[in-house]
C-alpha positions as CSV (number, residue, x, y, z in Angstrom):
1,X,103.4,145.3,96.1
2,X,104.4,143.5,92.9
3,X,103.5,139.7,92.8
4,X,107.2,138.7,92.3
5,X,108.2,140.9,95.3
6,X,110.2,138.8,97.6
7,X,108.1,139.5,100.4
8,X,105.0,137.8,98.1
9,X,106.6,134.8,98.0
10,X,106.4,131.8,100.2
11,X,109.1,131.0,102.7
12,X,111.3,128.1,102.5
13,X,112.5,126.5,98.7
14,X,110.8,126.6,95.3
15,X,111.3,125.6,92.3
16,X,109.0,127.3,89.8
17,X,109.0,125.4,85.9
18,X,112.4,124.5,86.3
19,X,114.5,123.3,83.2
20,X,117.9,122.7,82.5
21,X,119.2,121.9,78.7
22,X,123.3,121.8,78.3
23,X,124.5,122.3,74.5
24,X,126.3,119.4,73.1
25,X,128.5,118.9,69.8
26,X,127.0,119.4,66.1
27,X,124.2,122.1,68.2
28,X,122.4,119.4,69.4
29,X,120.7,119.9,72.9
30,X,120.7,117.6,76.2
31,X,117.6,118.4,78.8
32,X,119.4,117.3,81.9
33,X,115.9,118.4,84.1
34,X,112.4,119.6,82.6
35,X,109.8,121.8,84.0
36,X,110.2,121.0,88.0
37,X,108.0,123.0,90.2
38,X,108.7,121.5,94.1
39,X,107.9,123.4,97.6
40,X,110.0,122.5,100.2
41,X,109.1,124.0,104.0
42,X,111.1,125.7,106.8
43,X,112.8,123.6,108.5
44,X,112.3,120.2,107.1
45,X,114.5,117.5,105.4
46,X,113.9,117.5,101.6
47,X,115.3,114.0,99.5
48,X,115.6,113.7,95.8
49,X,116.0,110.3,94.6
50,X,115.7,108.7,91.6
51,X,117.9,107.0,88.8
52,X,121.2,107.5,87.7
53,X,121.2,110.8,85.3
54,X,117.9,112.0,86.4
55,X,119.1,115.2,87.1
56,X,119.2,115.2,90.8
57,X,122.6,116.7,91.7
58,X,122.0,119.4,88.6
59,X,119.2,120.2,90.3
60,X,121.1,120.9,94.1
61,X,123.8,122.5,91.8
62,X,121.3,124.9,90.7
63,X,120.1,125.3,94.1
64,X,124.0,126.1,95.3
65,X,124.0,129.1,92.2
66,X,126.9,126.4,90.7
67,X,125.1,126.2,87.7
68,X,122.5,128.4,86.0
69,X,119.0,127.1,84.9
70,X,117.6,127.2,81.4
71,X,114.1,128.6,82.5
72,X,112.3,128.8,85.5
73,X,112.6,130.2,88.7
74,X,114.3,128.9,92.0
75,X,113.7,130.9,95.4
76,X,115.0,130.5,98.8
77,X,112.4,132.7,101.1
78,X,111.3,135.1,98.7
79,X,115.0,136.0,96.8
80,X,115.6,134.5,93.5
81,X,118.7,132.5,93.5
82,X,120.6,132.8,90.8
83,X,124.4,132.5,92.3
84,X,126.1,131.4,94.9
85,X,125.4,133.1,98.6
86,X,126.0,132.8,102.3
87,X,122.2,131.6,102.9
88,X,123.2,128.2,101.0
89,X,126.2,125.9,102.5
90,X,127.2,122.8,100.6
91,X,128.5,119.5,101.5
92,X,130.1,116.9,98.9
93,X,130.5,113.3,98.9
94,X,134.2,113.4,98.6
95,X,136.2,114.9,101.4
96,X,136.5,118.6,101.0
97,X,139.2,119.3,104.1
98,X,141.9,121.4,104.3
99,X,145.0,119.2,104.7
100,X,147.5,122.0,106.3
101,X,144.9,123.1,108.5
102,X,143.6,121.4,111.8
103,X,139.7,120.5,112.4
104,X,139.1,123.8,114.1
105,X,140.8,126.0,111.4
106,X,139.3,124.1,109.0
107,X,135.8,124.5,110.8
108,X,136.9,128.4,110.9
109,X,138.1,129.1,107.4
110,X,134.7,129.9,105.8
111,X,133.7,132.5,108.9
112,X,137.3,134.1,108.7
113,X,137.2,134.5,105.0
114,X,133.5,136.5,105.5
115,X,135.3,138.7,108.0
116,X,133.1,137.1,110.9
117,X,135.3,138.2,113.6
118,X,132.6,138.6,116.2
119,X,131.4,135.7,115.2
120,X,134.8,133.6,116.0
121,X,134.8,135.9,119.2
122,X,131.2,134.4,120.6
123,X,132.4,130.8,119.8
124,X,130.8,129.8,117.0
125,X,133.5,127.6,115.8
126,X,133.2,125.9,119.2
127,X,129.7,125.4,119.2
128,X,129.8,123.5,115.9
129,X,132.5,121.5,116.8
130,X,130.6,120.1,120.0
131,X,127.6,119.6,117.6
132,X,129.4,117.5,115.3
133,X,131.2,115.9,118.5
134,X,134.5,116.5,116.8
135,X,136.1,118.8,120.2
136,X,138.3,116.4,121.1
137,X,140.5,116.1,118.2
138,X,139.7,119.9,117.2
139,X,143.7,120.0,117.2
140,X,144.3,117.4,115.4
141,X,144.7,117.3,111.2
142,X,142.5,115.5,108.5
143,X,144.7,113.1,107.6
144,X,144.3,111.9,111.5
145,X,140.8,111.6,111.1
146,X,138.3,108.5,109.8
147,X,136.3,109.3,106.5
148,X,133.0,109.6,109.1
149,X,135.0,112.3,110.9
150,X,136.2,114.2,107.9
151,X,132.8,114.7,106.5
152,X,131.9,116.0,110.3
153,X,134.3,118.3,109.8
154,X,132.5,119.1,106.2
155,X,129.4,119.4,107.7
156,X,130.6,121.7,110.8
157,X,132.6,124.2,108.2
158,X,129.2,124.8,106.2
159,X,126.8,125.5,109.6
160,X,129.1,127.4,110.9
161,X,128.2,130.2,108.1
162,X,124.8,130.1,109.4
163,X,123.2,129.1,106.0
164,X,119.2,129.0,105.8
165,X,119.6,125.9,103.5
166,X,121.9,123.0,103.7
167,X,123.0,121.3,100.1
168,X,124.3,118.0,100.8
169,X,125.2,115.4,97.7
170,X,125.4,112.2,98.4
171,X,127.7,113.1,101.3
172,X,127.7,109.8,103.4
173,X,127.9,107.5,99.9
174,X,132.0,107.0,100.8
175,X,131.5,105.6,104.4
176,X,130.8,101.8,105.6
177,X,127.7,101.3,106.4
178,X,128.2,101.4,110.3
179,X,129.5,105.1,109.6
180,X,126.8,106.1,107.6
181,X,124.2,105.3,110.0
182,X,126.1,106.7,112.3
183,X,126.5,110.0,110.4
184,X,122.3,109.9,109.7
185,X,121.5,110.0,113.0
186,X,123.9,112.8,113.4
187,X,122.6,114.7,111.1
188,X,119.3,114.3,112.1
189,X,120.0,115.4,115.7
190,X,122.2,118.2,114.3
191,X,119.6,119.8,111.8
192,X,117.0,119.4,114.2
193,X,118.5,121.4,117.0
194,X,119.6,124.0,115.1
195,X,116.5,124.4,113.1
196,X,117.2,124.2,109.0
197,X,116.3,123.2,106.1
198,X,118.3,120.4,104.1
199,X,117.5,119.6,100.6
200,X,120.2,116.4,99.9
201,X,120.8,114.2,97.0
202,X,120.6,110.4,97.9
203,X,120.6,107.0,95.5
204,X,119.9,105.0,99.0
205,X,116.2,104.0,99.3
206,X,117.0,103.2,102.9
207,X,118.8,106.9,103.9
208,X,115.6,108.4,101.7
209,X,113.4,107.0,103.7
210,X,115.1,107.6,107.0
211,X,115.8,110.9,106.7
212,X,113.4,112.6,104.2
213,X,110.3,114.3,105.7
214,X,109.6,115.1,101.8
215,X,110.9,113.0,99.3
216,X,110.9,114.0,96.0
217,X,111.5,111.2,92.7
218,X,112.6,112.3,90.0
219,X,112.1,110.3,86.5
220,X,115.1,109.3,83.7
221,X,116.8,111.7,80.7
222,X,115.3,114.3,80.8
223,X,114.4,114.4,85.1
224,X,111.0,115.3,86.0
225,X,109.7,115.2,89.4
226,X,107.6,112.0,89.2
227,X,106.5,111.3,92.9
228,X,106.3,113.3,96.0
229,X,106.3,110.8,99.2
230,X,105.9,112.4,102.6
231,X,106.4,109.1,105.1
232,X,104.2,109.8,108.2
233,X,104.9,106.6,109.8
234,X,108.1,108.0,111.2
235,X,105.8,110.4,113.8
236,X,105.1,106.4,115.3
237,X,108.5,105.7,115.6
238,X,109.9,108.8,117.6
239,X,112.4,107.2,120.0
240,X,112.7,104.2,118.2
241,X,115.6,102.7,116.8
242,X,116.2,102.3,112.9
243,X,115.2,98.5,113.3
244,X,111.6,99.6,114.4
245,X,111.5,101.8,110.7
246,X,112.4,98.7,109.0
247,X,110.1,96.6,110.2
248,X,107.1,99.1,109.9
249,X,104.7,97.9,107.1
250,X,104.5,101.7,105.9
251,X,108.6,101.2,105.4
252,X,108.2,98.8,103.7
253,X,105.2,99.7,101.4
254,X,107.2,102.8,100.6
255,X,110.3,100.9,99.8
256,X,109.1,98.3,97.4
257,X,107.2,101.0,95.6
258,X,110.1,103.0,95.2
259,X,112.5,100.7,94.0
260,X,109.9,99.4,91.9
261,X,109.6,102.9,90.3
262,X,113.3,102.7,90.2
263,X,113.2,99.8,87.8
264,X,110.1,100.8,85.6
265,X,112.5,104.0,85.1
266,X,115.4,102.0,84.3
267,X,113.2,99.5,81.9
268,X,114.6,96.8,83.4
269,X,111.6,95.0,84.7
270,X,107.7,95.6,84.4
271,X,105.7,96.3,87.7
272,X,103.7,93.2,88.2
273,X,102.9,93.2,92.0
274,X,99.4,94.8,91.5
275,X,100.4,97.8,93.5
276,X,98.9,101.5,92.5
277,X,102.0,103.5,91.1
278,X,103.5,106.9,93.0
279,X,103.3,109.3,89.9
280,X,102.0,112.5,91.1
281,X,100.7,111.1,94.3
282,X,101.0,112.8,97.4
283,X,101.7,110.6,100.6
């Protein structure tokens, strides 16, 4: 068996020396990402977070086969990607909702479209809908619906294709912040249950934190992964409400040191708290 053999590789994501460079006017060159090698396991919650233009939606965009790399390889459990395919689902910030069509339709479009007949037969539809809690307005149209509820229906649409790896950008960066914790704890119960793997693009500290079991920084122009933070303190907390994370002198640890890498990458402000840096640690 060859080395590159999909069956050789390991399961879950990777990103093998991963680089993206766009072509700009007069044939000069813009590295958008350089050389990122990640892992990210089976089932778990992947973050990337960082500063504005570090390359961390071009990055899930390569993940989603939206837009090719330079060099380097990306995997999803074993197969190279390199294009879109049913084993990825995305989700957006803005509202992507069908307007003519109701919740369920909407929920059902992506499963009809692959032909998934038996699929719609054993109630798939209806099963995503009741994880979502979205089955009593399943009847009704977008425009009827809160933002928090439209990006349930977002979110319902891509698991119902069954994808091994949910993309999500940003997705709950529209909502109040009532609705957005709302719509984290959803999606924790959600991805938990049904057992996948979510790599999501997030600016929020906070959200990071909450919902990343590996959290992965990325530096400024050109992004390279800088930091990869894997918050155990959560294991303490299981039961607990958000408060409890807030309070937790790990939280906040993690949080000042992020945002204090944040500002060191935006040259804004010197760190001059004494604390040990993240690059290349391990936590």
């Amino acid at each position: 068996m060859k080395t590159g053999d999909a069956v050789a590789q390991p399961p879950g994501l990777s990103f093998a020396g991963v680089t993206k460079v766009y072509p700009m006017p007069g044939g000069r060159e813009l590295t958008a990402v350089e050389d990122v090698s990640l892992q990210l396991a089976p089932n778990r919650i992947g973050v990337l977070i960082g500063p504005s233009g570090c390359g961390k939606s071009t990055l899930l965009r390569m993940v989603a086969g939206l837009e090719r790399r330079t060099c380097g390889e990306i995997r999803l459990n074993g197969r190279l990607v390199d294009g879109p395919g049913r084993d990825r689902g995305m989700v957006f910030q803005s509202y992507t909702s069908f307007p003519w069509l109701t919740v369920r339709e909407n929920v059902a479009y992506g499963v009809k479209i692959n032909g998934d007949s038996l699929m719609l037969q054993e109630g798939v539809v209806e099963h995503y809908l009741e994880r979502v809690k979205l089955e009593h307005v399943a009847d009704a149209y977008p425009h009827q619906l809160s933002g928090g509820m439209r990006q349930r229906v977002a979110i319902a649409r891509t698991l119902a294709n069954s994808p091994e790896l949910l993309l999500m950008d940003e997705p709950f960066g529209a909502l109040d912040p009532e609705t957005r914790w709302q719509m984290q704890e959803l999606l924790l119960e959600v991805v938990h249950k049904e057992r996948m793997s979510v790599l999501m693009v997030t600016h929020d500290i906070e959200e990071a934190l909450y919902l990343g079991e590996d959290i992965f920084f990325l530096s400024s122009h050109p992004g390279r992964l800088e930091a990869e933070i894997h918050p155990q303190f959560k294991q303490e907390l299981a039961g607990q409400d958000r408060d409890a994370m807030l309070a937790h002198p790990e939280y906040i640890r993690l949080e000042r040191q992020i945002r204090r890498m944040m500002r060191e990458q935006g040259k804004s402000a010197p760190a001059d708290d004494g604390e040990q840096p993240l690059k290349v640690l391990r936590l």
